[in-house]
C-alpha positions as CSV (number, residue, x, y, z in Angstrom):
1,X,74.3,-298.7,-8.5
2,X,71.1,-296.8,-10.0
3,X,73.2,-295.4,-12.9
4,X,74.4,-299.2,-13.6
5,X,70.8,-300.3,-13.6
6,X,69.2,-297.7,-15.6
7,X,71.8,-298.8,-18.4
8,X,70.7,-302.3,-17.9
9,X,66.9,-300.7,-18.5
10,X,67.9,-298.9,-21.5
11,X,69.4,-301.5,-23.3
12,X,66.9,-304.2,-22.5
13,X,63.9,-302.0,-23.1
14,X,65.3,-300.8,-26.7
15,X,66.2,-304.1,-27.7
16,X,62.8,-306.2,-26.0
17,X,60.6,-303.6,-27.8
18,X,62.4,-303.8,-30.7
19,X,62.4,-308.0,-31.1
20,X,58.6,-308.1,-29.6
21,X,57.1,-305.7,-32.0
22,X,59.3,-306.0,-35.1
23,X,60.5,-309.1,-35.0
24,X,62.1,-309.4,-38.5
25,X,63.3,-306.8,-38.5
26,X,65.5,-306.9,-35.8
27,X,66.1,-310.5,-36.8
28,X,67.6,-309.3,-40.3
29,X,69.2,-305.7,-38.7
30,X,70.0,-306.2,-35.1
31,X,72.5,-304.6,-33.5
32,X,72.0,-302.2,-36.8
33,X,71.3,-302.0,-39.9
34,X,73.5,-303.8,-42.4
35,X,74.7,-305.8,-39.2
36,X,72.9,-309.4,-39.2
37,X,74.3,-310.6,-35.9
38,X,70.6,-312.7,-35.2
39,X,70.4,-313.7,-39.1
40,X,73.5,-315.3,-39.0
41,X,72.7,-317.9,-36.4
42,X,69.5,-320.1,-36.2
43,X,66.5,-319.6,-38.9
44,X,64.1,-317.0,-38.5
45,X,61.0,-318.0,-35.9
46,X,58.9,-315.1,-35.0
47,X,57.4,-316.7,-31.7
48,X,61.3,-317.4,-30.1
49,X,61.6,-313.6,-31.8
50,X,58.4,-312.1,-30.0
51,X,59.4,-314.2,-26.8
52,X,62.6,-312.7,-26.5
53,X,61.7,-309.3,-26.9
54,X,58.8,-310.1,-23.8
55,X,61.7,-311.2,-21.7
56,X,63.9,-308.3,-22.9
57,X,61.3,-306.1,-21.7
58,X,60.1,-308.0,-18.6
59,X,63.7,-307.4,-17.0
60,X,63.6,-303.5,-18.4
61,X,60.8,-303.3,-15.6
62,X,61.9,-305.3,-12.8
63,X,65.7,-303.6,-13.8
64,X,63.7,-300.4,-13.6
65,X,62.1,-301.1,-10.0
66,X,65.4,-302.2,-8.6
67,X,66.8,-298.7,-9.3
68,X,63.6,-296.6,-8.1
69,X,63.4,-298.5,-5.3
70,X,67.0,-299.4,-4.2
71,X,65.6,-302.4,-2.4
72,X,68.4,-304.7,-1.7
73,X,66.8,-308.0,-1.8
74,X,65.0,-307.4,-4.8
75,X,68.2,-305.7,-6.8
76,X,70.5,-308.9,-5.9
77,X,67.8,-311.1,-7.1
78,X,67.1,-309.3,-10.0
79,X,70.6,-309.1,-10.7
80,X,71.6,-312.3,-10.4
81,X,68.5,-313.6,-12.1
82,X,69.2,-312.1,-15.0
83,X,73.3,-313.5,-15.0
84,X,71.7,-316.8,-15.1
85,X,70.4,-316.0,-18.7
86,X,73.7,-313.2,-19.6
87,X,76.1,-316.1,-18.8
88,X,75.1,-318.8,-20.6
89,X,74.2,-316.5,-23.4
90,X,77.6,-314.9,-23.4
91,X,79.0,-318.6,-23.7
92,X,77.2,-319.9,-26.4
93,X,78.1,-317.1,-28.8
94,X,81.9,-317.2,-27.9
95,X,81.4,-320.8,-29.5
96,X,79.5,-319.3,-32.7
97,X,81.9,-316.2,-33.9
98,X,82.6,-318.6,-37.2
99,X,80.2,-316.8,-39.6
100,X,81.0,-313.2,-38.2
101,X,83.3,-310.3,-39.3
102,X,86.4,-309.9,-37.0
103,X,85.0,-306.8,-36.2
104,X,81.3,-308.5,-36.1
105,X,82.5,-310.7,-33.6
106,X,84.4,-308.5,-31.2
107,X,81.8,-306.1,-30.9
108,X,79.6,-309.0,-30.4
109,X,81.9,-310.3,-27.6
110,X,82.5,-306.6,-26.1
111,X,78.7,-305.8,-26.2
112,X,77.9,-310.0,-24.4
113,X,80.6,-309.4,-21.9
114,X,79.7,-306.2,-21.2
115,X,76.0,-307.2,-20.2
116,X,77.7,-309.8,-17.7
117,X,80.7,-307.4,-16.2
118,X,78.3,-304.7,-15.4
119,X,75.2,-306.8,-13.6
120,X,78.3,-308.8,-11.5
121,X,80.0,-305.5,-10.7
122,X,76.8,-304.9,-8.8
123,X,75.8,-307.9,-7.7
124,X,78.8,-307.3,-5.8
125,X,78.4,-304.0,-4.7
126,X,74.5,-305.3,-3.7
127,X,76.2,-307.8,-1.3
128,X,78.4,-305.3,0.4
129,X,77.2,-303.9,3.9
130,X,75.0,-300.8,4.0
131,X,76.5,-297.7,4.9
132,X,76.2,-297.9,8.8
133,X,75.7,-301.6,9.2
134,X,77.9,-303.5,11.5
């Protein structure tokens, strides 16, 4: 459980500090350089940009509390907060793969998918009975 949310830390700290405090640039390089996955789609706005990295960021740190603390109620909550964004997310860009790469777009759907297996994988594991609990 803590290994599977310290990933989830990692990747949304590297990528919220990344969009909040260089926002074009990860508009025109994200995932990485030469790679225009964000450019692609809508037109550049620095405040949706800016606001996305705050988010990123914001769940790096309650992502980051759920695995120092290994509170239950807060890691379920956390965890299934966040699906309501990874979802939805995950669904729009499975209907916008047109201007990608074959390889562009299944690294895009691995990397989206990915960021919903592994926060349901312990969502469920956060729902199963503590060791000792009857």
């Amino acid at each position: 459980m803590r290994v599977g949310l310290w990933v989830l830390v990692i990747v949304h700290a590297v990528i919220g500090l990344w969009a909040l405090a260089f926002p074009a640039l990860f508009y025109e390089n994200f995932p990485l350089p030469g790679r225009h996955w964000v450019s692609l789609l809508p037109a550049y706005n620095e405040h949706l940009l800016r606001d996305f990295g705050g988010y990123g960021l914001g769940f790096a740190v309650m992502f980051a509390v759920a695995a120092m603390t290994a509170e239950r109620v807060l890691t379920r909550t956390v965890l299934a907060g966040y699906l309501v964004y990874a979802v939805p997310h995950l669904v729009f860009h499975l209907g916008h793969l047109a201007p990608f790469s074959v390889g562009d777009a299944a690294a895009q759907v691995v990397g989206l998918a990915a960021l919903v297996v592994l926060p349901a994988v312990l969502l469920v594991v956060a729902f199963r009975p503590a060791p000792g609990a009857r």
